[in-house]
N, C-alpha and C positions, 0 to 999 in steps of 0.2 A: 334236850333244851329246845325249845321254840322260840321261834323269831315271830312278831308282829310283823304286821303290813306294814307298817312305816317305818321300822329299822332294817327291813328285807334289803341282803346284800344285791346289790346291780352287778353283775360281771357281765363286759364284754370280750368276747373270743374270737382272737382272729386268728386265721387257717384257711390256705388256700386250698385245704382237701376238706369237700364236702363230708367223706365219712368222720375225719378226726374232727370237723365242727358238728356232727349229728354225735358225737359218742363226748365232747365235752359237755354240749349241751344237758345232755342227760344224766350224767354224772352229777353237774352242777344243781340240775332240778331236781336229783334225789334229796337234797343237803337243804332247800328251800332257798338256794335263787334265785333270782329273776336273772334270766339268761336272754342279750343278746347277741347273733353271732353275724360274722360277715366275712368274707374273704381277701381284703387286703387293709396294709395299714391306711389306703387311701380313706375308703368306707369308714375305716376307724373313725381316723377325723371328722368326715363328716356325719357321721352317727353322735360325736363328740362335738357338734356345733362350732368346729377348729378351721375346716376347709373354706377358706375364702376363693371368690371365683377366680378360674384362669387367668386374669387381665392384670388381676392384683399380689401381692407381695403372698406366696404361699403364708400360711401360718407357720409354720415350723419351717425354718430354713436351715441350711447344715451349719450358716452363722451364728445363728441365735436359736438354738435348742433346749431354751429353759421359756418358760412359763407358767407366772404365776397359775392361770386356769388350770395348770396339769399337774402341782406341785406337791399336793396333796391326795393325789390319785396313785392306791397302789398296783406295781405291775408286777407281774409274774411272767417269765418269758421261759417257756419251754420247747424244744428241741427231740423231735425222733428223726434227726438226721443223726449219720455217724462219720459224717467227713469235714474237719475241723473248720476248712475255708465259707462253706457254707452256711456252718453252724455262726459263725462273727458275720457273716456278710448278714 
């Protein structure tokens, strides 16, 4: 199956180990997506037009962790740790 250019999936990958983001990336542009990656949920945001500047009300606060702009974006969150506390934090 082939994807066109403009149904081409976007996955962004966050990992703060440069190897596991160079070996998703790869992964993913085997499959035809557009991959891009970065190393904290911070970058996340702001790769995600979400991060408003230091002065002002973060985007996502631990009060108010829903948003429409995010609500429809799927996530997948995975884990090579193996020590449980970590894996939740």
């Amino acid at each position: 199956m082939t994807v066109d250019a403009e149904a081409q999936f976007h996955v962004l990958a966050v990992d703060d180990s440069l190897m596991d983001r160079k070996l998703i990336e790869r992964l993913l542009k085997t499959s035809s997506f557009q991959v891009t990656t970065v190393d904290s949920g911070s970058k996340a945001l702001e790769v995600l037009g979400l991060k408003e500047d230091q002065t002002s009300t973060p985007a996502l606060s631990p009060e108010h962790n829903e948003s429409s702009s995010l609500k429809d974006i799927p996530v997948v969150i995975m884990s090579s740790e193996n020590v449980p506390s970590r894996i939740n934090r």
